[in-house]
N, C-alpha and C positions, 0 to 999 in steps of 0.2 A: 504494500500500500504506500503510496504518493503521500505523506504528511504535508500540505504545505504550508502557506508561512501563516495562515489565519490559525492553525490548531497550535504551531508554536507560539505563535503568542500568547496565544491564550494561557497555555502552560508558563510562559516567562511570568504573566500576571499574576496565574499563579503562586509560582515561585514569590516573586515581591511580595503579596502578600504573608506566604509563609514566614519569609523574613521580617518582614514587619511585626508579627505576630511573637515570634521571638525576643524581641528589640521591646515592646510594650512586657515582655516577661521576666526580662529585664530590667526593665524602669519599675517594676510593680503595680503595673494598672491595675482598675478595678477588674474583678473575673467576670464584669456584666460585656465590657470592653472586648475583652479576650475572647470570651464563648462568641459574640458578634462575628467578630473576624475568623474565627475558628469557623463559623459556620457560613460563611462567603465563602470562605474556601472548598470547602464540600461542595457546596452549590453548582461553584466555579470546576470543581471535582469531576460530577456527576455530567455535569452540560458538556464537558470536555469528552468524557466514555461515549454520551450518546452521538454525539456527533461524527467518533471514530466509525463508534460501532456502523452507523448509517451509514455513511459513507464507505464504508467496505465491502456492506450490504450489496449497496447497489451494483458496484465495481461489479461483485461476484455472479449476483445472479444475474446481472447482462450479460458476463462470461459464461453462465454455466447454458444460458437460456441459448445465448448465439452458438452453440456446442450440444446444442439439444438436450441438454440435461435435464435431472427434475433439481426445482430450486427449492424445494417445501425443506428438506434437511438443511440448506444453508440460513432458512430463516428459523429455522429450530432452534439454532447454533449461533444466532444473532441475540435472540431473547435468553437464552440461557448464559450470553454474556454479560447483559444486561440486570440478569437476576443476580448472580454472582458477586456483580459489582454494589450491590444495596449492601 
């Protein structure tokens, strides 16, 4: 799969956050502050997974479909990455 630079970013943003997150744990913020940002980042997480997973998705079963395959197991294998990931 083709990552390209919209899903890196997003992961860089990520990242800053995480560090960020660290750096307020350091300074001793409030834990109302911290769980906030702890939980952007899951968010940030989560949105990140689904839109791999999507995108791989499609990839696939346009390949599997222009190859005449069945695509039902590759969307099987989409949503079971997707459960995993919770």
């Amino acid at each position: 799969m083709d990552y390209n630079e919209q899903i890196k970013n997003r992961v860089k943003r990520i990242e800053g956050q995480l560090r960020g997150i660290l750096k307020m744990m350091e300074e001793n913020k409030d834990c109302k502050e911290v769980i906030t940002q702890l939980s952007a980042s899951r968010t940030g997480i989560d949105r990140t997974i689904g839109l791999i997973v999507s995108s791989n998705l499609i990839e696939c079963v346009r390949e599997a479909d222009k190859n005449g395959e069945n695509t039902e197991e590759l969307v099987k294998e989409a949503v079971n990455l997707l459960v995993k990931s919770r």
